[in-house]
C-alpha positions as protocol buffer text, in pm:
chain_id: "A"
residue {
  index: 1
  type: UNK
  ca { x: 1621 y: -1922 z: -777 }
}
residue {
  index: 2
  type: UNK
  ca { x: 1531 y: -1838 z: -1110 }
}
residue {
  index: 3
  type: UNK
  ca { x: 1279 y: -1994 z: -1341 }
}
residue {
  index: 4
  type: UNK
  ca { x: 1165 y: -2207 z: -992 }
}
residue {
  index: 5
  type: UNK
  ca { x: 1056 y: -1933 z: -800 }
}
residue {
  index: 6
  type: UNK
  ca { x: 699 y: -1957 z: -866 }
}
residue {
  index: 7
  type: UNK
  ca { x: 689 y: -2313 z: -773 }
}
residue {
  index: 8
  type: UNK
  ca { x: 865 y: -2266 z: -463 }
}
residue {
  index: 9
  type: UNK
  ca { x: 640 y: -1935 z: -412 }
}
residue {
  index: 10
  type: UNK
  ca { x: 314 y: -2180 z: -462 }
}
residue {
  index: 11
  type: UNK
  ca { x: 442 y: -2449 z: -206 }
}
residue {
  index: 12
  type: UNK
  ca { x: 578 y: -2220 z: 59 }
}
residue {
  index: 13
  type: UNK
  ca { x: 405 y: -2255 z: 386 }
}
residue {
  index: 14
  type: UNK
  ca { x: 251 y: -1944 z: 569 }
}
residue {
  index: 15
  type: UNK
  ca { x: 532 y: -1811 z: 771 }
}
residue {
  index: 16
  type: UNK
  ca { x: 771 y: -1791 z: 456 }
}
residue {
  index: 17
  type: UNK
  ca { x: 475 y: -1551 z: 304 }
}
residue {
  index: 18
  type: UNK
  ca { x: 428 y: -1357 z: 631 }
}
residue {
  index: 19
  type: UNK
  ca { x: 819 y: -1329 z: 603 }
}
residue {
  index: 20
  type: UNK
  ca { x: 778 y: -1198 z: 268 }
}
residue {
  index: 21
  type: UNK
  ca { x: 522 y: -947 z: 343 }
}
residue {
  index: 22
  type: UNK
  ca { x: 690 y: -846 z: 656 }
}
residue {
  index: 23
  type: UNK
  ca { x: 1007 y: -762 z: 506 }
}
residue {
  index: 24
  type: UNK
  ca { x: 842 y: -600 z: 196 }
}
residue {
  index: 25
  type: UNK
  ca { x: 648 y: -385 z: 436 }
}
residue {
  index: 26
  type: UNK
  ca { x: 905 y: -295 z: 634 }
}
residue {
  index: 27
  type: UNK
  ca { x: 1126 y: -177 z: 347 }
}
residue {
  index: 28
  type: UNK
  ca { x: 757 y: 55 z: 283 }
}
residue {
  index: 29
  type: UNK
  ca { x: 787 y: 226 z: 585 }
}
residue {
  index: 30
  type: UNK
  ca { x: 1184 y: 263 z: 548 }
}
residue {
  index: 31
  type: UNK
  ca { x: 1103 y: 468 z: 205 }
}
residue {
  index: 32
  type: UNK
  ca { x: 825 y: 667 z: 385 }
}
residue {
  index: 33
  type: UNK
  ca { x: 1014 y: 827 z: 687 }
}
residue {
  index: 34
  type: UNK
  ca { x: 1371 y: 883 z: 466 }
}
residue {
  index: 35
  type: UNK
  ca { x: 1113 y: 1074 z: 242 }
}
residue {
  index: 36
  type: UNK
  ca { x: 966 y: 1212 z: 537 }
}
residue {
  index: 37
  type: UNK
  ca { x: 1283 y: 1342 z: 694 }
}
residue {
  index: 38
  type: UNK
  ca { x: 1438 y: 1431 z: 396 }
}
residue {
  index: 39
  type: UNK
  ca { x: 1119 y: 1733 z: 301 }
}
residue {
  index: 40
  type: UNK
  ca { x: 1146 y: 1787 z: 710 }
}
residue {
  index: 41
  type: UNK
  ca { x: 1475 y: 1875 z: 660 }
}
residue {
  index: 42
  type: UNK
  ca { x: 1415 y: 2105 z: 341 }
}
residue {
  index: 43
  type: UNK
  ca { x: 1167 y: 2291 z: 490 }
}
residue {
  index: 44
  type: UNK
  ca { x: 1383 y: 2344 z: 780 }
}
residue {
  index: 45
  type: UNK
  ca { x: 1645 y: 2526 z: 574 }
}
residue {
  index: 46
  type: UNK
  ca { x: 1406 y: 2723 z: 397 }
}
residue {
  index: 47
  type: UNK
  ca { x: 1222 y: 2803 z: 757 }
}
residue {
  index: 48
  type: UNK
  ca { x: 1625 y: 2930 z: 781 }
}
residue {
  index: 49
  type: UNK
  ca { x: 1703 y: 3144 z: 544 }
}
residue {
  index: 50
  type: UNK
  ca { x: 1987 y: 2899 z: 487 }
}
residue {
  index: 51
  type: UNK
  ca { x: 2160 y: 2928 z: 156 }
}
């Protein structure tokens, strides 16, 4: 894609954008609930005693 990908980013129609957005957002909310589980689960061990 390259040095062309603004061009093709300027003449994309609307559902290639809503794509975009979609799959950007969606890799958003991916980060926020691994982070999410991850301090769950750290608090969990300390709620433990666990070494």
């Amino acid at each position: 894609m390259g040095g062309s990908a603004p061009f093709v980013l300027a003449e994309a129609p609307v559902p290639v954008f809503f794509l975009i957005s979609l799959l950007v957002a969606g890799i958003a909310l991916h980060l926020v609930v691994r982070r999410r589980r991850t301090t769950a689960a750290a608090d969990q061990v300390l709620r433990d005693g666990a070494p």
